[in-house]
Structures are given as structure tokens and as C-alpha cells.
VOGUTI-322442 format. One record per residue (C-alpha): x, y, z. Coordinates in steps of 0.001 Angstrom, whole numbers, plus 524288, in hexadecimal, padded with zeros to 5 digits. Layout:
BEGIN
XYZ ...
END
This chain:
BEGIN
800008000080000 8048280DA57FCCB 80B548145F809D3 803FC821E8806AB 7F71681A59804A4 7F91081224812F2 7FA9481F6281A8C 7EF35824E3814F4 7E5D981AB9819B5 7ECEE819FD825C1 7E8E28282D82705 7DA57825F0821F6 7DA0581BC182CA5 7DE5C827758365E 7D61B8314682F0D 7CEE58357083AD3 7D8F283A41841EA 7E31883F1A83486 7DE1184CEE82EE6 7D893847DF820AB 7E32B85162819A6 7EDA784A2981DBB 7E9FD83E76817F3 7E9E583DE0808CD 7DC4F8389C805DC 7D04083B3280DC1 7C7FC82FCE80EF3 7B6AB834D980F6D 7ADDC8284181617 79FED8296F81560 7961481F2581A1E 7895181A75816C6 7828A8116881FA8 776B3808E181F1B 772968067F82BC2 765BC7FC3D82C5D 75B6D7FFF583618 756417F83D840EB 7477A7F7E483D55 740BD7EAEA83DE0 73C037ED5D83032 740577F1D4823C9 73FC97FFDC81F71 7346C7FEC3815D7 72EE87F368817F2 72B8A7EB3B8249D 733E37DE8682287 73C537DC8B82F1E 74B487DF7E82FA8 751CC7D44B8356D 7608D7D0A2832F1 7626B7C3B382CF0 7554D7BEFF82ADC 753B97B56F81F6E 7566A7BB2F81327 74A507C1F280E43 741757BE528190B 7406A7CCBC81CD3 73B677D33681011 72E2C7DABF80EC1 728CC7DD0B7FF1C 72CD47EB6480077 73BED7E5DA80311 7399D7DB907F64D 7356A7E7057EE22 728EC7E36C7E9FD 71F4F7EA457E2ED 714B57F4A87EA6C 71D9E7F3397F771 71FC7800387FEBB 72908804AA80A28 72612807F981687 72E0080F5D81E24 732278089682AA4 730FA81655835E7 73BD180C8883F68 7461F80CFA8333E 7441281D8A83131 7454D81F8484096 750FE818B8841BC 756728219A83695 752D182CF783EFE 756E98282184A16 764B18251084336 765D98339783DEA 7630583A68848FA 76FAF832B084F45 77733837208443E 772C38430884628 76B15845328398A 7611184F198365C 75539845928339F 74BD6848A3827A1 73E43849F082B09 73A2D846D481EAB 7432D83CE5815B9 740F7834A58080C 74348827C6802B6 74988825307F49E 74A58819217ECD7 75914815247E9F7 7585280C7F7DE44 76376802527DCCD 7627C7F4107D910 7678D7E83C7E071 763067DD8F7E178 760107DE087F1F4 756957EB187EEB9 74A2A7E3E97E970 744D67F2457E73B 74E747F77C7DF16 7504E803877E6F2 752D5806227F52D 74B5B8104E7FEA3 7538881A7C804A0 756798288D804DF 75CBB830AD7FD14 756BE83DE37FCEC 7530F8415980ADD 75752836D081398 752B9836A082335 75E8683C298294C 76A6184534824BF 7744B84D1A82A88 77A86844BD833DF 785E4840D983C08 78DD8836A58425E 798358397E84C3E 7A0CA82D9984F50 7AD3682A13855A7 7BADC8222985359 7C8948211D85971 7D337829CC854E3 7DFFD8222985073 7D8A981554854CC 7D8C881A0C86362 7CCE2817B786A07 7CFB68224A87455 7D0AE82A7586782 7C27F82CCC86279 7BF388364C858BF 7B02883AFF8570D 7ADEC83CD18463D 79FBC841B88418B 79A8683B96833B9 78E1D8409482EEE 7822E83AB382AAC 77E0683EE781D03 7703B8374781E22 76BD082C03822F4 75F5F825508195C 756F081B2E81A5F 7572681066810A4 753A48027680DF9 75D4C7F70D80EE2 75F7F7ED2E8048B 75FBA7DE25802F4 769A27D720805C9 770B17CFAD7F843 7762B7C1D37FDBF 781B97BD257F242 780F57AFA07F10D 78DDF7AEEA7E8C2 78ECA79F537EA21 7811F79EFB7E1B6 7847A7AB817DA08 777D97B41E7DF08 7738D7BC4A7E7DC 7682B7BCDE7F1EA 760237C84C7F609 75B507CA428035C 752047D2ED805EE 751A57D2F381428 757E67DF8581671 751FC7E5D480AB5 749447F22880F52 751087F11481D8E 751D4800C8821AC 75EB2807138209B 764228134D82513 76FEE8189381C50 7760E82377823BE 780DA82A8B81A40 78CCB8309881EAE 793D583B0E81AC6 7A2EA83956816B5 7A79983E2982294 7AFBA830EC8255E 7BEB282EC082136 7C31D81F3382498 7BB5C81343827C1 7BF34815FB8367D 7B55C820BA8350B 7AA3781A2882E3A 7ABCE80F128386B 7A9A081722843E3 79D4081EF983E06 796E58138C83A37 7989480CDE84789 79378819B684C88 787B7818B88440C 786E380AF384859 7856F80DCF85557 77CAF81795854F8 773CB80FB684B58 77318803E2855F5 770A880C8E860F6 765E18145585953 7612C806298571D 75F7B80C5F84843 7690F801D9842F3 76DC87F54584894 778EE7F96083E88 77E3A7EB3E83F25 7888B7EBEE834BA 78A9D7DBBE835E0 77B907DCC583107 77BF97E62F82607 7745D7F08C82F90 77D6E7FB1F82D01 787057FC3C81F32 78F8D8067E81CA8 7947780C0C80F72 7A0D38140880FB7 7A3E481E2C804BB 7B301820DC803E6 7B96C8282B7FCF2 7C84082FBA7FF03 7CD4983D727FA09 7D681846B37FBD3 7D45085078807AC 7CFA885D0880159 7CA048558F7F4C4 7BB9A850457F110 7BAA5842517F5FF 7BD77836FA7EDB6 7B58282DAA7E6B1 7ADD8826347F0F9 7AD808172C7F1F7 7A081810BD7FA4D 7A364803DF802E0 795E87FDE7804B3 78F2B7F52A80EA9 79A007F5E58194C 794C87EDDF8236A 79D7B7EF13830BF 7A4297FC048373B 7B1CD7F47D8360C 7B0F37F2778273D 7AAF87FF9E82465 7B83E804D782AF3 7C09C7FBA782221 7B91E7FE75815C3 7BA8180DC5816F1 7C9A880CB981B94 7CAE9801B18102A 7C34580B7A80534 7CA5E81761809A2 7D70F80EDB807E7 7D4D680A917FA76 7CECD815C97F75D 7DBFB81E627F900 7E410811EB7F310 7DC24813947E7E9 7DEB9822C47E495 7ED3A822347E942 7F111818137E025 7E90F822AF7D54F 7DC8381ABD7D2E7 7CF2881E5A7D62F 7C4F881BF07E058 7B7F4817087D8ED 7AC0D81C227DEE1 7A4BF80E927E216 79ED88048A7EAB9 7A8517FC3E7F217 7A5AD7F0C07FD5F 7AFF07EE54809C9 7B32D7DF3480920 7B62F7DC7C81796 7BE837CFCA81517 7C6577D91180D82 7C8BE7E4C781393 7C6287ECC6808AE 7BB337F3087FF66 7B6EF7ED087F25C 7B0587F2997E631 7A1DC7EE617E54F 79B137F9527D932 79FCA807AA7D4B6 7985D8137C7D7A0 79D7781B697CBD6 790D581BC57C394 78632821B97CF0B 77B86817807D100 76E8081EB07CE38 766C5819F77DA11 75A87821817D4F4 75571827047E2B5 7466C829DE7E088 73DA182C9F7EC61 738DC8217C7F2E1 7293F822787EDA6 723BC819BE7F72F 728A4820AE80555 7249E82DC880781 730148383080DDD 732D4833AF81C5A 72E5883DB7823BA 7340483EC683390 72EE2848ED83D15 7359C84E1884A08 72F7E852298550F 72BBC8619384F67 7282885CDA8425A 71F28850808499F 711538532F84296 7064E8531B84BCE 6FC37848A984E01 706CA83D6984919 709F7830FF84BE0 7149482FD485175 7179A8214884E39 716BB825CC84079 7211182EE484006 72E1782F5D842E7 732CA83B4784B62 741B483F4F84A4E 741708458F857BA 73B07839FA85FFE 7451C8302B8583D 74F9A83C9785C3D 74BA983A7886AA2 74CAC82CDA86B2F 75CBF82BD786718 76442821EA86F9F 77208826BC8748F 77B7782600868B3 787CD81F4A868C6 78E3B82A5486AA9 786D482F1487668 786C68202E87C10 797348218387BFB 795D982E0888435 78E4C8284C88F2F 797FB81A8088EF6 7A2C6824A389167 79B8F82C7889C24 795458216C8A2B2 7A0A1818D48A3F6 7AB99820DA8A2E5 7B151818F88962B 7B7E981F4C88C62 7B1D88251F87E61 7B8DD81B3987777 7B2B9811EA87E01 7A8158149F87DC6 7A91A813B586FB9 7ADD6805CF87047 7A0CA8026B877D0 797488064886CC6 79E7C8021D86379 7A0887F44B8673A 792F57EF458639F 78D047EBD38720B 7980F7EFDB8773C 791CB7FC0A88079 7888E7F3B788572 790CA7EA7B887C4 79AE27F27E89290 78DA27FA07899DA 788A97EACC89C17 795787E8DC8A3C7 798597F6358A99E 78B237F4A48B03E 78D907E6DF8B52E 79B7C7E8EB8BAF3 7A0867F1048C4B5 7AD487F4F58BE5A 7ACC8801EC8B915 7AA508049E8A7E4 7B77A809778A698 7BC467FDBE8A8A6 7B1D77F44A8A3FE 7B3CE7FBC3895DD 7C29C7F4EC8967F 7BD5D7E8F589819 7B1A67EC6288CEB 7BBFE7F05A8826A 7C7977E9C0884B0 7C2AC7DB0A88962 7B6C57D9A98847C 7B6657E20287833 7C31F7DC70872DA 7BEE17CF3787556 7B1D67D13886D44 7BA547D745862BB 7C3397CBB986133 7B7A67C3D685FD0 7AEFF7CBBD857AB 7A3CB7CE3D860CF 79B6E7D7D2866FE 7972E7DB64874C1 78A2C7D57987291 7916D7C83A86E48 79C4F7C992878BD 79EB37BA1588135 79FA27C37D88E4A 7924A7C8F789396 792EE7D62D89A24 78F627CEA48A646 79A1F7C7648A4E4 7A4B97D1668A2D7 79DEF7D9708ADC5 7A04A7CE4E8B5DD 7AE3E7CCFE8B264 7B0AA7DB8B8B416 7AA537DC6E8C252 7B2707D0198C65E 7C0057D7448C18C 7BAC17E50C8C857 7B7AC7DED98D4F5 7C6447D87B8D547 7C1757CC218D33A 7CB3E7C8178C8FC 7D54E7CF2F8C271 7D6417D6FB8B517 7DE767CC008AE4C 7D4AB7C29C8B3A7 7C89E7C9CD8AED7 7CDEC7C90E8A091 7D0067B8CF8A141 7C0F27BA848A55A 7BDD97C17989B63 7C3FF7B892891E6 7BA9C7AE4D8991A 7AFAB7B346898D8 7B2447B69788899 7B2827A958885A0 7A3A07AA1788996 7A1F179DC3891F5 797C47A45D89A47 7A0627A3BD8A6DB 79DF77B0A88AE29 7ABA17B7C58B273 7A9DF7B2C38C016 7A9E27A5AA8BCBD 7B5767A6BB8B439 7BC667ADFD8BEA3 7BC6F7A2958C856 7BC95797218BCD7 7CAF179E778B946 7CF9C7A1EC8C61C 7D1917B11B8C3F2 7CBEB7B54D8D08B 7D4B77C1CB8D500 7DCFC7BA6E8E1E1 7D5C97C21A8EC65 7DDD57BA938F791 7E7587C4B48FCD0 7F0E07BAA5903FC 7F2917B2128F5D9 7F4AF7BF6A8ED82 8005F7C3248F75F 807F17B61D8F6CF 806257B5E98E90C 80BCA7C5288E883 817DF7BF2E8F0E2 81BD97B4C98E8B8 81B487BE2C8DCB1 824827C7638E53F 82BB07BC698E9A7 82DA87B6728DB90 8317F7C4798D5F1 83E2F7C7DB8DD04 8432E7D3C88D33D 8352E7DAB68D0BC 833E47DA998DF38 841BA7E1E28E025 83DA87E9B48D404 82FEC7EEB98DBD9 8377A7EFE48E725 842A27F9E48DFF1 836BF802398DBA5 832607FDCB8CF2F 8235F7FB4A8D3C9 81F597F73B8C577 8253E7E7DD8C4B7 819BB7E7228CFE3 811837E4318C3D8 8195F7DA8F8C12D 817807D3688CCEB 808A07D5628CDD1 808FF7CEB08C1D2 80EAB7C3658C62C 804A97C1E88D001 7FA207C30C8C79C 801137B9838BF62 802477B1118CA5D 7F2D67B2528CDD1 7EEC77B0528C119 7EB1E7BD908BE7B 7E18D7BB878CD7C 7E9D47C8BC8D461 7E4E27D3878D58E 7F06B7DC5C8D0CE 7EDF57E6798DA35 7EC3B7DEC28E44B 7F8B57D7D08DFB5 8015E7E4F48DF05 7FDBD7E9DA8EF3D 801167DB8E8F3E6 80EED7DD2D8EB2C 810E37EAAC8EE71 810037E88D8FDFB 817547DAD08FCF2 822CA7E3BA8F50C 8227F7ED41900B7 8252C7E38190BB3 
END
């Protein structure tokens, strides 16, 4: 690889921190995303949304396409759109249209889709969302993308390629399924970036309960458009990576596309302006169709829904029902605590630091998780959030789990932490429990304590011969402590512990040493 063309994406990489003019190209990211909404039926139609049902066992005659079917507009799937923009801070439209986008494939029985083009339900947004400066998680940086608009839509079917027969089956289960696509603006420079606003957006989704935004499911895709250019010059012709379904690839796909991207127009070729897909297995982004000749979509207003029409609390028309409207200012008053106002009170109420607190929400179950054992232990959340991130979270990393999947109950690591704070075993022995109780044999940490022995040695007498015949053993540290060099005392409270099995308590350990050296 070219030297010159190795710094530069080592500085993309870094671009949050590096001033953009000292870096020869200037990479733009902007995102759409497709998040599905939890609604138990489709957006037009009243067939059920249910994730892997049998293929086509969930399809009305409005989602087949056939003849004299109408929509209905489903009110749960246009609340949760309001609901969503008014957390992204968007002004919502009181009144907003539907438009026909005409394309054909073969998982769109209709031909076209139903979205919006012209006046969608929310504009004008933002999204304010945080990552660690030079990989340092006591480092975090706050960046702001905004929301261009965020539209409701159908979803497709879903194509199945059956390449061992040479065909390919349609399922229409999740054709008709509500979607919100929320648009951002090109306010993002490296896949670092996208990653973090989209786990934002995740976040706040799930807590909104808008969006399970299960990316494993296909509940929330991403497209990235990237593109690179000089600082000081137009952007450059803009490549799209479609259907990115996980937060970790989305971050390789933009770093990969910026990449390849600069390769490209340092070795004097040319970026094409087309459609690409990340292959995971990989690493890297592939072509899948150009974009050079503009596909006429043919937007038409949708004839068979009227303009969506929303009311807030001034603009409420008298003698109404309320159950058939929907009122921006009552769905206003009804937020949950965002993610970013849920960090705030982790840090105030138990003293942890922002960071994390960032680790906690974003560890799916992960929050939960830690206030389940600071309430059932007595030792205090500093310390307890150790134990939470560097124990337990490590362990469900190496093994590719979640809180909600992880072999230790709260209960149990409660347990284990109460029996460690009331000096019933030691630190090193608390971690061989741990280990214990991971293998998930159902033993509680009591149980193992006594089955392995690691009881702290609470018999005075025993601890103090066992101190002598460390001091007696150890000839030269003893001379050493007694010249004035009072650190090879660690040394020999080692040994004990060695001796014990790790069953000393160490403090306990140093007083009996330090008045047996002063005899």
C-alpha cells in the first residue's frame, strides 16, 4: 500500500480529533435508516407483524396487490413517527402526504411503494451523540448530526435465492410492515461516527418503544452515502452501501468505502457514483448496480389516502374525538427519559463516571443488569460497576452474549459481592467464584465458597504462626524491612496468602507482620 495513502486513513480514522485541513481528502457520511415499527399490524392493512412466521402466512389482499384493495392507515404506526421526531427534535407537520414510488421487483406485488416524498411527518431535526477521543473512554466527545426528515413508508417482501435450484422465492410476510426512514444530513466523517449515531438512534428508538430496532432481525438498515474531496472543494461523487445490518459493520463499511474511495482517485481513476453492498466475510464493499443514469421513480400522489392531518393542543377542534385524532402535544407529554437524560441520573445517583454510564446503555441489558445488583448488595456502585465491566462484561464479550443471556443471575453476583464486602472471602477468591458460578451449574456463591475451601482464615492464633514461619523462612527480606525498606513487606504478605491459598486477609496479614517485625 502506498505510505502517503496509509497516513491518510490513519488520519480519517482520527478525524474527530485532526482539524479536516490537515488531512488531504475530507471524507462527507450521510445515513439513511429504515427503522421498522413496533405495531402489531401492518401499516395499511391489518395482517399481524410477527418475526419469523411461516413464509406468507401473514399477508392480507391489500399486501398481495389485488384488485379494488385500499389502505388504511394504521394511527399506532403515525404516533410512533411523532413520537420518534419529537426525540429528534423535529418540527412535526400537522398536515403531511403520501406519494406512490414506482419501481419493480419482484418482492413489491404492487409495483410501487407508499411513502413520502413531498411533505413528510417530521423535518428539521437533530441527533446529539457521543464517542471516545483517541479510543479513550475517559475521552468522550459530544457531535450533533441533524435530521433532514424522517417519512413513513411501507416495507417490502423479502426475496429468498434458492441458488442450488436456480430461483428465487418471494415472501410476503413483511410486505406492507410500517417503516420509518429518518434521513441524515452529511454531517458525519468515518464509520466511527456513523456507528455511534446510529447506536444513539437505537437507543432512543427501544426506549421510545417506536422500534425494537433489532438489526439481527432486519428492524433497523442503514444506507451510508460516501463520498471524499478536497477541503475547500464541492464533494465528490457519492457511492451508497445498502442494507447494512449491524452497528459494527456499518463502521467497517464507511472506514472500508472511504479507504477505497481515496485509493481510487490517488492512483488517478474515478469514483463511479453507484450502489455498492459490505460483504462481512470480506471486510470490504462490493459493486451490486450503477446509479449514473437517474432512475425515474415517477412519485404521483398517493390517490387513495387523503393528507394526514395532526392537531396539537391549540389547533384541537372542538366537539372531537379524541381517540380519533392524534394530538402532538399529549404524545409531547408522554416522552420517557432519553438516553441521554437516563446517563445523567446513573452518574448522579451512583456516583459512576459519564463513561460509564455510557457502557451501561450501550451494552444491551446491561443497565438493568448493575441496578438489579446494586440494590441487592451492600457494597457500594462504585465498586459494583468494577465488577459489572471488567468481570462480567468481558466475560459476555468473549462469549458473544448479552446481559439478558448472561450464566450469572444478578442474585447471584449480588450474593458473591456481599460475601467479599462483609470479609467473608478475599478478592482473589471472589474471582475463582466467579469463574464458578460462569460455568452456570446453578451452585449459589455460598455453596461454592465452602465446596472450594476459600473461606477468609478468621482464626487469629493460625494466621500468626503462619506469619512466623513466612518471617522465619525469609531471613534477608526480614533484614531488608528491618534496614528501612518497608516495601519487600508485600512480598512477604504474599507468601502468606500463597501459603493460605489465597484464605488471608492481606490486611489482616500486614498488622500481624508489622508487630511480629517490631519485637
Amino acid at each position: 500500500m502506498d505510505v502517503r495513502i496509509a497516513i491518510t486513513f490513519q488520519i480519517i480514522q482520527r478525524s474527530l480529533i485532526l482539524p479536516s485541513i490537515l488531512a488531504p481528502w475530507a471524507p462527507v457520511v450521510g445515513l439513511e435508516i429504515h427503522a421498522q415499527i413496533t405495531s402489531n399490524s401492518k401499516l395499511f392493512s391489518g395482517s399481524q407483524v410477527q418475526f419469523a412466521a411461516p413464509p406468507n402466512s401473514l399477508v392480507s389482499f391489500f399486501d398481495a396487490s389485488l384488485p379494488g384493495t385500499l389502505p388504511v392507515l394504521n394511527r399506532r404506526c403515525v404516533e410512533a413517527a411523532v413520537m420518534t421526531g419529537l426525540a429528534l427534535n423535529c418540527t412535526i407537520n400537522k398536515k403531511s402526504l403520501f406519494d406512490r414510488k414506482h419501481y419493480f421487483y419482484a418482492d413489491l406485488p404492487a409495483g410501487y411503494q407508499i411513502t413520502q416524498q413531498r411533505v413528510p411527518i417530521a423535518v428539521n431535526g437533530s441527533l446529539s451523540y457521543s464517542l471516545c477521543k483517541d479510543n479513550k473512554m475517559s475521552q468522550m466527545v459530544t457531535k450533533t448530526v441533524r435530521i433532514k426528515q424522517i417519512q413513513l413508508e411501507q416495507d417490502s417482501g423479502k426475496s429468498l435465492h434458492d441458488d442450488a435450484r436456480s430461483q428465487t422465492l418471494i415472501d410476503l410476510n413483511r410486505a406492507g410492515v410500517g417503516l420509518m426512514e429518518v434521513v441524515m444530513e452529511p454531517d458525519m466523517c468515518c464509520g466511527e461516527e456513523a456507528a455511534a449515531a446510529v447506536r444513539e438512534l437505537q437507543l432512543i428508538l427501544q426506549t421510545l418503544g417506536s422500534s425494537q430496532a433489532i438489526m439481527a432481525e432486519g428492524q433497523l438498515r442503514v444506507d451510508a452515502n460516501i463520498s471524499v474531496h478536497h477541503p475547500g472543494e464541492p464533494y465528490g461523487v457519492r457511492t451508497e452501501v445498502k442494507n447494512i445490518n449491524s452497528i459494527r459493520f456499518l463502521a467497517k463499511a464507511v472506514d472500508y468505502e472511504i479507504h477505497r474511495q481515496i485509493k481510487e482517485l490517488e492512483n488517478g481513476g474515478t469514483v463511479l457514483n453507484e450502489t455498492r453492498a459490505f460483504d462481512s466475510k470480506l471486510g470490504c464493499t462490493v459493486p451490486m448496480r450503477d446509479k449514473e443514469g437517474k432512475q425515474d421513480y415517477r412519485f404521483m400522489p398517493e390517490p387513495n389516502l387523503p393528507p394526514l392531518i395532526l392537531y396539537d393542543a391549540k389547533s384541537l377542534p372542538a366537539n372531537v374525538n379524541h381517540q380519533q385524532v392524534v394530538n402532538i402535544d399529549w404524545i409531547h407529554e408522554r416522552l420517557p427519559d432519553l438516553p441521554s437524560v437516563k446517563r445523567a441520573k446513573l452518574v448522579e445517583l451512583y456516583g459512576i463516571l459519564p463513561e460509564h454510564s455510557f457502557t451501561l446503555m450501550n451494552e444491551d441489558g446491561l443497565m438493568d443488569f448493575f441496578e438489579d445488583v446494586v440494590k441487592q448488595t451492600q457494597m457500594k456502585p462504585k465498586k459494583v460497576i468494577g465488577w459489572i465491566l471488567n468481570d462480567l462484561l468481558s466475560h459476555l464479550k468473549q462469549h458473544s452474549l448479552t446481559a439478558k443471556e448472561s450464566p450469572i443471575s444478578s442474585f447471584f453476583l449480588a450474593d458473591l459481592l456481599n460475601l467479599l464486602e462483609n470479609g467473608d472471602i478475599s478478592s482473589s477468591a471472589a474471582k475463582q467464584v466467579f469463574e464458578e458460578l460462569w460455568k452456570g451449574e446453578g451452585k449459589t456463591p455460598l455453596e461454592i465458597v465452602k465446596e472450594k475451601q476459600l473461606e477468609l482464615i478468621q482464626d487469629q492464633e493460625e494466621l500468626e504462626q503462619i506469619c512466623q514461619a513466612v518471617i522465619d523462612e525469609r531471613e534477608k527480606e526480614v533484614m531488608a524491612i528491618k534496614g528501612g525498606n518497608q516495601k519487600v513487606i508485600n512480598k512477604l504478605i504474599g507468601l502468606v496468602r500463597k501459603a493460605t491459598r489465597g484464605r488471608a486477609n492481606p490486611l489482616l496479614v500486614k498488622q500481624i507482620l508489622e508487630k511480629k517485625l517490631s519485637e
